[in-house]
VEXTORRO-36286 format. One line per 8 residues: number of its first residue (from 1); their letters; for each residue x, y, z of N, C-alpha, C, O, CB. Coordinates in pm, 1 decimal. Glycine has a CB too. Layout:
% VEXTORRO-36286
NUM	A	X,Y,Z,X,Y,Z,X,Y,Z,X,Y,Z,X,Y,Z ~ ...
***
This chain:
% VEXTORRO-36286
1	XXXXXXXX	4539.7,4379.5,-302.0,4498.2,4358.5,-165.6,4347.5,4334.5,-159.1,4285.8,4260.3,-82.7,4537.9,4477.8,-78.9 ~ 4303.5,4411.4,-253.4,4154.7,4367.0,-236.9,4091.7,4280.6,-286.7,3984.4,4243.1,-239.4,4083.1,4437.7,-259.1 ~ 4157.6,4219.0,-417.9,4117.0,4084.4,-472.9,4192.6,3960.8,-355.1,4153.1,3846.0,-335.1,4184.9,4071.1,-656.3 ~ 4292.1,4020.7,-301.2,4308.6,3876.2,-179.0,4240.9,3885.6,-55.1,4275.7,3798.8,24.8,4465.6,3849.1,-120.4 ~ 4147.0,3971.7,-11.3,4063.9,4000.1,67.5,3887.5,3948.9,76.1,3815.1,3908.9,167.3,4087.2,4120.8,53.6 ~ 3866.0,3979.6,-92.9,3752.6,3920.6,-121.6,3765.7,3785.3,-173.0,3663.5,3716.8,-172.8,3686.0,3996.4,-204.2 ~ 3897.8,3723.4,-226.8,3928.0,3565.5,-244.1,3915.4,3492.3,-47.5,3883.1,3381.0,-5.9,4140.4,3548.7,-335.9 ~ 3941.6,3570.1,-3.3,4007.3,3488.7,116.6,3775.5,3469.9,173.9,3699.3,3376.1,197.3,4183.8,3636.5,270.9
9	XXXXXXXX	3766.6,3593.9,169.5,3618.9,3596.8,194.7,3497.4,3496.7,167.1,3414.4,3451.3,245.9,3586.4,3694.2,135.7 ~ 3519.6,3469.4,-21.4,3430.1,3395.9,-21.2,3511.1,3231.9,8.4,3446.2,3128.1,21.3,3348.0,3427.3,-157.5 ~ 3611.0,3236.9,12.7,3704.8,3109.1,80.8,3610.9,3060.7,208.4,3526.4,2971.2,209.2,3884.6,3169.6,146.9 ~ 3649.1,3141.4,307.8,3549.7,3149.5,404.0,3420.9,3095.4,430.4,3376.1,3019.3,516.1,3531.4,3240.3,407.0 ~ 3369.4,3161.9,323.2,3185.4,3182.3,349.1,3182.8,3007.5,268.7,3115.5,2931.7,338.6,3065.5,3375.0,219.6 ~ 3227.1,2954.8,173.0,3237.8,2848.5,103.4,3250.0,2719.7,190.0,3167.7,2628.2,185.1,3343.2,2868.1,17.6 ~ 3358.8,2721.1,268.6,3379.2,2652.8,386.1,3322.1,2655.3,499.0,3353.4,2575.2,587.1,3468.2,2665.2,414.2 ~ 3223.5,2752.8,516.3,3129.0,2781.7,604.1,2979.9,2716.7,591.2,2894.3,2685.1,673.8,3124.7,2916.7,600.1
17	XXXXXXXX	2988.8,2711.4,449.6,2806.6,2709.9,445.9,2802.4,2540.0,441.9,2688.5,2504.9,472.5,2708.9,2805.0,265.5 ~ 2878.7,2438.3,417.7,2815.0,2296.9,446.8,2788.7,2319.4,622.3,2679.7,2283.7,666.9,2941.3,2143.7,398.5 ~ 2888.6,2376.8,713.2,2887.6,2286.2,840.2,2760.2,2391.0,873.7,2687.1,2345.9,961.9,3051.2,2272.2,962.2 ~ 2720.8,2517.1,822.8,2644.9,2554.8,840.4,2438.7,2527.1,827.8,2337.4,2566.3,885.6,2713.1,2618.0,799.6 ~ 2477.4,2436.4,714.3,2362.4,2339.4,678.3,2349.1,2228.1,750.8,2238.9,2175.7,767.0,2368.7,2293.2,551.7 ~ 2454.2,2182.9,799.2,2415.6,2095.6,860.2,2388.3,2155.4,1035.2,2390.4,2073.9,1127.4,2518.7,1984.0,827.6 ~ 2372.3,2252.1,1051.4,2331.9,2225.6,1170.8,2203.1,2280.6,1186.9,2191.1,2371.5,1269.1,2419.2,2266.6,1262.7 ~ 2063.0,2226.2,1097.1,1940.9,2294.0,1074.3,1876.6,2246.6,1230.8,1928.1,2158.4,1299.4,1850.9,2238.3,917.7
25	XXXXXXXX	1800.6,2295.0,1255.1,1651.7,2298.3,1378.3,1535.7,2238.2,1321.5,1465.3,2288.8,1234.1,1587.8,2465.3,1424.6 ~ 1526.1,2171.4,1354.2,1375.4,2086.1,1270.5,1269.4,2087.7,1395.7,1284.6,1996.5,1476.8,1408.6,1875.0,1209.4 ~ 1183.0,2164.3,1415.7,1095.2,2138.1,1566.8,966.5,2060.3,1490.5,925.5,2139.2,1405.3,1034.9,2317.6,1673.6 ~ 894.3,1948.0,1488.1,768.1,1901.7,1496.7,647.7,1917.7,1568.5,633.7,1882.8,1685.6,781.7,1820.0,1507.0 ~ 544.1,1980.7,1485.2,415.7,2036.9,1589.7,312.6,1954.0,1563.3,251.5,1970.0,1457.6,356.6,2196.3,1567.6 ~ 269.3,1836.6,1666.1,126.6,1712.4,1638.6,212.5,1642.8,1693.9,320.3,1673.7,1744.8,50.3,1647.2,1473.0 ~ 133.0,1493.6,1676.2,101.8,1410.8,1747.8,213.2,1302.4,1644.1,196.4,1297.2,1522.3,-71.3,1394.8,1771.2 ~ 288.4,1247.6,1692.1,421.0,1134.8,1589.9,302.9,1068.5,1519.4,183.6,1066.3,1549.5,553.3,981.8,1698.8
33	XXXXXXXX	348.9,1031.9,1449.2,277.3,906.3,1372.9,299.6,783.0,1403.0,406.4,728.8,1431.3,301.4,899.1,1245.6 ~ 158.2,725.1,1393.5,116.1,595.7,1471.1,196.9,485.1,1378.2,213.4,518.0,1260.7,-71.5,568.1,1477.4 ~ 249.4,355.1,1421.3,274.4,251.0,1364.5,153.7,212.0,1268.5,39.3,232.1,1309.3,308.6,159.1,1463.1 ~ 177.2,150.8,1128.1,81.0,98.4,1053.1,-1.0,-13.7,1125.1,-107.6,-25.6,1064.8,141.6,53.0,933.8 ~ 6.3,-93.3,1221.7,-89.2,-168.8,1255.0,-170.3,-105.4,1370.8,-261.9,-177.1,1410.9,-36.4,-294.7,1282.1 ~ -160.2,-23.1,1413.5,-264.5,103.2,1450.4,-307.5,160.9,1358.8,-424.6,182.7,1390.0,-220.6,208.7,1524.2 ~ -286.9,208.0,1247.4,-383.2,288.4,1194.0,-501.9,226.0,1082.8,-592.1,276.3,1015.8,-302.1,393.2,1133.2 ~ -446.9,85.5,1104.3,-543.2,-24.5,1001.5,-672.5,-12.5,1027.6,-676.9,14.0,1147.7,-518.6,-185.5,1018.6
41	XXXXXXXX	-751.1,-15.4,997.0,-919.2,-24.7,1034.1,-915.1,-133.0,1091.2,-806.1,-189.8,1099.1,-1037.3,-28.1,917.9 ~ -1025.8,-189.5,1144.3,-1015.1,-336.9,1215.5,-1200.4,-341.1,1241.2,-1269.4,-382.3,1334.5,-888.5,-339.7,1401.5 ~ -1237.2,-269.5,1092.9,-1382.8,-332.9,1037.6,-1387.0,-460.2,976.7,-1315.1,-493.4,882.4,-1444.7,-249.6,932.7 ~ -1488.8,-545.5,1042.2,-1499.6,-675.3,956.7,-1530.7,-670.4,806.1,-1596.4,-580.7,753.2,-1605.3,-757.9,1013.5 ~ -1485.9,-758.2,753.4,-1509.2,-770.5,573.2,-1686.4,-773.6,555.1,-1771.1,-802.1,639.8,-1424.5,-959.4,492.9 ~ -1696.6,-749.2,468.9,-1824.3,-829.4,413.8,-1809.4,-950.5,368.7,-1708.9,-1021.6,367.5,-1886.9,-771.2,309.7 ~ -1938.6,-974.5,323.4,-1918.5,-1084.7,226.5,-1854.3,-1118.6,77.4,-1790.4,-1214.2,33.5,-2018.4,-1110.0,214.9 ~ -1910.7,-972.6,11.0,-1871.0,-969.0,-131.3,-1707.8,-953.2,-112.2,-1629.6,-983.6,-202.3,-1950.2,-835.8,-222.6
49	XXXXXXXX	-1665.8,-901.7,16.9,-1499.2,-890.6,15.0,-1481.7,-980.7,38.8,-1426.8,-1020.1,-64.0,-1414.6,-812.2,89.6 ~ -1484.1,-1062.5,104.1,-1406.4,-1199.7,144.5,-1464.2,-1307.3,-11.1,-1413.1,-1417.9,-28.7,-1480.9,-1276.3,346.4 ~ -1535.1,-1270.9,-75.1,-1571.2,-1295.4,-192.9,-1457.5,-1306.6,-282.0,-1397.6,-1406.7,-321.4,-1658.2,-1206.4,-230.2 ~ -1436.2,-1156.0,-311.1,-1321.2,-1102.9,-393.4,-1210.5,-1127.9,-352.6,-1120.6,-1137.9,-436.1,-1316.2,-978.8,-411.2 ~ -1176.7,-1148.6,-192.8,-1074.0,-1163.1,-229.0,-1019.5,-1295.0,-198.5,-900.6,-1312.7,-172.0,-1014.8,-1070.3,-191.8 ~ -1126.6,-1407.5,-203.5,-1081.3,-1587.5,-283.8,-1068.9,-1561.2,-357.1,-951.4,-1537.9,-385.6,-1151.5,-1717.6,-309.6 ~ -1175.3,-1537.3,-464.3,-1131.6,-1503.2,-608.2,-1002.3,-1450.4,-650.3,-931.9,-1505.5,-734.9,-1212.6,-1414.6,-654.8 ~ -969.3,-1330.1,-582.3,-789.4,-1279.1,-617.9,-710.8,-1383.4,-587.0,-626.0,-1411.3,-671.8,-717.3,-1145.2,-522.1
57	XXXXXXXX	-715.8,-1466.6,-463.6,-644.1,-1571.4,-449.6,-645.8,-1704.9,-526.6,-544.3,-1773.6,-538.0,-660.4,-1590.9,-343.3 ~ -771.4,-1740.4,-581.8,-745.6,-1844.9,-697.0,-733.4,-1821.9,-776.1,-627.2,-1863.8,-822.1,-801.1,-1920.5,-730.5 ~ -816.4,-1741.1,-867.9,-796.1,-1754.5,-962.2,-680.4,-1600.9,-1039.5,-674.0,-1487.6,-991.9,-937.6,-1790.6,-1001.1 ~ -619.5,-1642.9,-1140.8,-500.3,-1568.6,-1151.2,-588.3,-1478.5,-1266.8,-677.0,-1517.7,-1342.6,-340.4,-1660.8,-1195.4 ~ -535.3,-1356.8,-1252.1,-612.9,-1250.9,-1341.2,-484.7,-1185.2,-1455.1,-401.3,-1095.3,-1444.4,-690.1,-1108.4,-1221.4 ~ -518.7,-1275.5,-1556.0,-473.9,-1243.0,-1695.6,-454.8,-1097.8,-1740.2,-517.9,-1012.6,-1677.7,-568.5,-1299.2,-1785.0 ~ -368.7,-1056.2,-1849.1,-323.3,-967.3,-1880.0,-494.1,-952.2,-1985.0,-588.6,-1025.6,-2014.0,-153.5,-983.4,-1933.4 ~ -447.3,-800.2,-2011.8,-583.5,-703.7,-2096.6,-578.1,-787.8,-2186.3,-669.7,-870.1,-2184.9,-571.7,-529.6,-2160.1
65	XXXXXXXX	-474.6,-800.7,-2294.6,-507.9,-884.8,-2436.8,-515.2,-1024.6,-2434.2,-547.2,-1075.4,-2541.7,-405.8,-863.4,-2542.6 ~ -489.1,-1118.6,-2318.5,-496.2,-1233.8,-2378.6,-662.0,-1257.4,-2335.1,-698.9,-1256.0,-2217.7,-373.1,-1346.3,-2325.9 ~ -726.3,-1272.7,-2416.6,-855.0,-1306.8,-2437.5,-892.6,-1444.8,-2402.7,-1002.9,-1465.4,-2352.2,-884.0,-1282.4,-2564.2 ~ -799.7,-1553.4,-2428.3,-857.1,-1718.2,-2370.4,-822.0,-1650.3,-2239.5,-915.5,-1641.4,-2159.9,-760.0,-1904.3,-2419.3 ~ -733.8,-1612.8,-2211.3,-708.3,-1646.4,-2024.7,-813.1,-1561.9,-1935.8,-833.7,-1590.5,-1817.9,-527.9,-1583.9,-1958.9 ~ -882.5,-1447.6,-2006.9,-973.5,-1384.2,-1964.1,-1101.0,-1468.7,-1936.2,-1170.5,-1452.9,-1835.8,-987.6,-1285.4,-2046.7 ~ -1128.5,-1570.6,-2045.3,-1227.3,-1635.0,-2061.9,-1246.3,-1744.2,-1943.3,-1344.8,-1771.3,-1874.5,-1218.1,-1682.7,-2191.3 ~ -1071.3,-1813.7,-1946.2,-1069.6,-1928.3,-1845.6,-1101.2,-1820.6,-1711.0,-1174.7,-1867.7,-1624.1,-898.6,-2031.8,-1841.1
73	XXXXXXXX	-1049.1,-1678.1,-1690.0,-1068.2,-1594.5,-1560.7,-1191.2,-1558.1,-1479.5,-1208.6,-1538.1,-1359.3,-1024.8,-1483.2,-1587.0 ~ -1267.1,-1556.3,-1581.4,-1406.3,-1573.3,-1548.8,-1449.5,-1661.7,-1528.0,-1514.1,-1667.8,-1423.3,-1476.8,-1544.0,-1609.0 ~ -1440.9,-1769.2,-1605.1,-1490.1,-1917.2,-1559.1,-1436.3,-1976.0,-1420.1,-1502.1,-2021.0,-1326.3,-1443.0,-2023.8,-1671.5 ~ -1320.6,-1965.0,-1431.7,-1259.3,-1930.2,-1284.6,-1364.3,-1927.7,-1163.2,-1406.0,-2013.3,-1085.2,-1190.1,-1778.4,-1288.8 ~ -1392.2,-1767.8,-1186.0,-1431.8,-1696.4,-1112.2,-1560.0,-1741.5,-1075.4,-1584.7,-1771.3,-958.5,-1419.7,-1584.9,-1154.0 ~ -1628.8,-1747.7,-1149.6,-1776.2,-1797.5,-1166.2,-1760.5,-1942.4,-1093.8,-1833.9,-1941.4,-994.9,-1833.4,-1808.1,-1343.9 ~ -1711.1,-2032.3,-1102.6,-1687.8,-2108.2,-1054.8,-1669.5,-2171.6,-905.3,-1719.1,-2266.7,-844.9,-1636.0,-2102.0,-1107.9 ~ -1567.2,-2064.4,-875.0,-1589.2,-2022.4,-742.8,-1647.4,-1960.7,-656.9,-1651.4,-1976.7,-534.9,-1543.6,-1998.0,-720.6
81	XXXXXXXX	-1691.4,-1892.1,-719.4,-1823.3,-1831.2,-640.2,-1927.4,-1883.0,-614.3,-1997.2,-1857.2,-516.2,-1875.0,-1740.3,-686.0 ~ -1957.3,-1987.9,-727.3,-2079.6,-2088.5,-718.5,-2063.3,-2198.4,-588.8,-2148.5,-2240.4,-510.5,-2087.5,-2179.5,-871.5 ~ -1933.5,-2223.7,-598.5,-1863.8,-2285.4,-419.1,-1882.0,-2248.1,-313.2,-1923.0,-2308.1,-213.7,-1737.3,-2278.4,-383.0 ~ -1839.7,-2101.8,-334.8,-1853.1,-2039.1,-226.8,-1987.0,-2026.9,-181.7,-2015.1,-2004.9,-63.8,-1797.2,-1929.5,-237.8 ~ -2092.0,-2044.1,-296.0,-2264.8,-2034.7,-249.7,-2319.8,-2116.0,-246.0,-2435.2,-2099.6,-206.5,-2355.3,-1974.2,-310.3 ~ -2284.0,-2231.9,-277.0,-2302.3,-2409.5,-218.0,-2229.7,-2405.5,-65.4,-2299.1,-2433.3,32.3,-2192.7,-2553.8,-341.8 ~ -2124.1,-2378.9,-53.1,-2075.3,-2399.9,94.9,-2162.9,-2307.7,227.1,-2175.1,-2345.3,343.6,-1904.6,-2348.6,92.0 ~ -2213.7,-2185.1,169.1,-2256.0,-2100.0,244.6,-2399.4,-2163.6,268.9,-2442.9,-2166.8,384.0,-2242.5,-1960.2,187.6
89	XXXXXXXX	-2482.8,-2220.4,150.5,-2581.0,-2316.2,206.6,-2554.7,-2388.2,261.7,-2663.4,-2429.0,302.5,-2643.8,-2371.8,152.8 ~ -2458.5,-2467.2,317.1,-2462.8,-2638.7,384.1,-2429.8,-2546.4,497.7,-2475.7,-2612.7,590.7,-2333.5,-2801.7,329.9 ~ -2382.0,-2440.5,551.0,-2334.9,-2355.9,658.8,-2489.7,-2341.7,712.2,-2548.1,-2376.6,814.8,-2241.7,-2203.6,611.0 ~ -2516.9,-2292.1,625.1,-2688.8,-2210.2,670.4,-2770.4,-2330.6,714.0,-2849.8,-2329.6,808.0,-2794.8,-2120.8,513.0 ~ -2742.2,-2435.9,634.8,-2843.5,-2584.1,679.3,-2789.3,-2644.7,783.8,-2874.1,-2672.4,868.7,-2855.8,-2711.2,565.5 ~ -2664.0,-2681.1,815.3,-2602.7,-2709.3,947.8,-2647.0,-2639.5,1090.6,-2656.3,-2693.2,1201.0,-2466.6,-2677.9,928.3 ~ -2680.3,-2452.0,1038.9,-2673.9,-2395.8,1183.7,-2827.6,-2407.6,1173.1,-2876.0,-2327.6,1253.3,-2593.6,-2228.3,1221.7 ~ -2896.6,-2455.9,1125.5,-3082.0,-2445.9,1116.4,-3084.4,-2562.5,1221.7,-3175.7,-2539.6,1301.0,-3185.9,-2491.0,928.3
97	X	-3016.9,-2681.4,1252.9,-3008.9,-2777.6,1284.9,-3014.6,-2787.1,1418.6,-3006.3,-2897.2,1473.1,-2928.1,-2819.9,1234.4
***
């Protein structure tokens, strides 16, 4: 009688404890969280960023070991930047105008 008493028991408590988990209380204390295009900064770039990031956009940045593509990556780079500081003069000579 008492092993079908304590079988029937943890029977019970077994079948008890999922619906019991599921019915947790979760209360939240603050303020929800903002959508990501609210919490973006919405500081202007600099220069050296809008720099860097033509450069990320042209030119493609090679893996650690291959050494020519590093070489062409820089040249790349250098390259464009030298554009980017020819264009920024004819900008500067246009608005002198």
């Amino acid at each position: 009688m008492k092993k079908l008493t304590l079988s029937a028991f943890a029977l019970a408590l077994i079948a008890a404890a999922p619906a019991y988990a599921q019915s947790a209380f979760v209360m939240i204390v603050g303020e929800a969280p903002a959508p990501a295009a609210e919490t973006r900064e919405q500081t202007p770039a600099t220069r050296e960023q809008l720099v860097e990031r033509i450069v990320e956009r042209v030119c493609a940045r090679p893996a650690i070991r291959d050494l020519n593509a590093q070489m062409a990556y820089r040249a790349c780079s250098k390259d464009v930047r030298e554009q980017l500081g020819e264009r920024e003069l004819e900008l500067a000579q246009l608005a002198a105008r």
